[in-house]
C-alpha positions, -999 to +999 in steps of 0.1 A: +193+347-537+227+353-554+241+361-516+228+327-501+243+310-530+277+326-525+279+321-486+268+279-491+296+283-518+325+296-494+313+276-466+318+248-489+357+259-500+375+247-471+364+213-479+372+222-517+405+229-510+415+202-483+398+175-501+412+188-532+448+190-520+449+151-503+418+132-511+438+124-549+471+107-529+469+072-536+465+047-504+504+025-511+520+067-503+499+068-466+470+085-486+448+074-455+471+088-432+475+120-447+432+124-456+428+112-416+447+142-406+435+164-433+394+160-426+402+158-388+406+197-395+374+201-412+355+175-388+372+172-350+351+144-339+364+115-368+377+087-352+417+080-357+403+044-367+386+049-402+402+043-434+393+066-462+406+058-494+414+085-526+389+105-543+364+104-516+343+136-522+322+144-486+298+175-492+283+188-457+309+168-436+297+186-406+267+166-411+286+134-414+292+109-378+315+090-388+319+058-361+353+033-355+371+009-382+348+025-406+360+020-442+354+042-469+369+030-504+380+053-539+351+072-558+324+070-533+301+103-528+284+116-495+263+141-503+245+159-473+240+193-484+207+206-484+197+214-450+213+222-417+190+195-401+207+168-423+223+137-403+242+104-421+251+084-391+273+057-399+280+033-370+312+014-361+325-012-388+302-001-416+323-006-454+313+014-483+327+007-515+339+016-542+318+044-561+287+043-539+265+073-541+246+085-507+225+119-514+201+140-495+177+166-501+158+188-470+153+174-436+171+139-444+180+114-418+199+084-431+215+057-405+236+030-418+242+003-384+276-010-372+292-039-393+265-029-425+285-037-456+272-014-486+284-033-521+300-011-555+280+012-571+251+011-548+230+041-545+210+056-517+190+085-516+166+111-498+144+132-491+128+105-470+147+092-439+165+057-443+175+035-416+193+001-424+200-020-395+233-038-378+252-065-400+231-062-435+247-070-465+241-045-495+255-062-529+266-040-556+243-018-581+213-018-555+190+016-556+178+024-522+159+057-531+134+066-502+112+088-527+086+091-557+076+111-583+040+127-582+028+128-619-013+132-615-012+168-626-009+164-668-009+201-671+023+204-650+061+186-658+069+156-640+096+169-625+081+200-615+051+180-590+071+177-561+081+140-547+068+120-514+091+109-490+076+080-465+109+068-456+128+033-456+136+010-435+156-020-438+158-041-403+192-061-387+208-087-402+193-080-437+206-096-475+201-074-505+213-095-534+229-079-565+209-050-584+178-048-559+154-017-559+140-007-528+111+017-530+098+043-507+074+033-477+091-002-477+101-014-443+127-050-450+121-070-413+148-083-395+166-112-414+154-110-446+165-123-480+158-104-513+168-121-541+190-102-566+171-079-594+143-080-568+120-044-568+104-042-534+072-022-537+056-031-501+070-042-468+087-078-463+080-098-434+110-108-405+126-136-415+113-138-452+131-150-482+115-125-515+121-126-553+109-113-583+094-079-598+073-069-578+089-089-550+068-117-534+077-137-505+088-175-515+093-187-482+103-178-446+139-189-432+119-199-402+114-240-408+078-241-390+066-216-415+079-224-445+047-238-458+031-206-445+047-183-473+032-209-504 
């Protein structure tokens, strides 16, 4: 056990040290330049169009796709370790801002679609795959966690029960208003609304405007249904 942990340890120092050495440079001295060139050692494939801003920790960047025009802004965390089956996809365009936190566990497969804009101090997470569509808008201090706690065994620590992982799924063209929770098994359809401070507990209709805790649709963006939703 000690052995497996030293070997993911040095596998993980050349990231250490590189990231380390040029991820602190501020952006007005050609920080983005100098990271570009600096994690194109670690991770070939990047694309010479992404802006990555200081402090940017990447952990598993081999796991990482990384697409054109992608912006990545200071303090944000992407977090793949785990498992060598691991994949964050994230397509052209995508923004992620400032201090957003994206973790996996085991056998995690998270895709973000080109032009998704993910807000400040959001957090996503695994185990359970996550796929959020083309041209959503994420606002700031949204929880995206594609996971639960099991807690039916009183005899045995929460935290010790293992967790489920059904997944996410959060369609195209989606609007996640400041401080939503989406919960696992949830699939958003295609051009939803969810109000800010919303928790989403079940799937959301395409199309649907939702609010509240749990959320509930209020009305569909479609005008021949809108007294459908009442």
């Amino acid at each position: 056990m000690n052995q497996q942990i030293l070997s993911k340890k040095l596998e993980r120092l050349p990231e250490f040290l590189l990231t380390s050495l040029f991820g602190w440079i501020p952006s007005i001295l050609l920080g983005p330049q100098f990271r570009k060139l600096t994690y194109r050692l670690l991770y070939p494939q990047l694309p010479w169009k992404v802006f990555i801003e200081q402090n940017v920790d990447f952990f598993g960047i081999n796991s990482i796709e990384i697409g054109k025009n992608v912006y990545i802004f200071k303090g944000a965390r992407l977090d793949v370790r785990g498992h060598k089956n691991n994949r964050l996809r994230l397509g052209n365009g995508v923004a992620i801002e400032r201090n957003v936190e994206i973790g996996f566990l085991d056998n995690t497969n998270m895709d973000i679609g080109e032009e998704t804009f993910i807000g400040p101090n959001v957090c996503i997470g695994g185990p359970g795959d996550i796929t959020i569509g083309k041209r959503c808008l994420i606002a700031a201090h949204t929880g995206i966690i594609a996971n639960n706690h099991k807690f039916n065994d009183l005899s045995i620590a929460i935290k010790d029960q293992g967790v489920t992982r059904k997944g996410i799924v959060i369609e195209d063209d989606c609007w996640l208003g400041h401080g939503v929770t989406v919960l696992d098994g949830v699939t958003i359809g295609r051009g939803s609304v969810i109000g800010a401070g919303a928790v989403v507990t079940r799937s959301i209709p395409p199309f649907s405007v939702a609010v509240g805790t749990p959320a509930r649709v209020i009305k569909s963006r479609k005008p021949q249904e809108v007294g459908a939703c009442h």
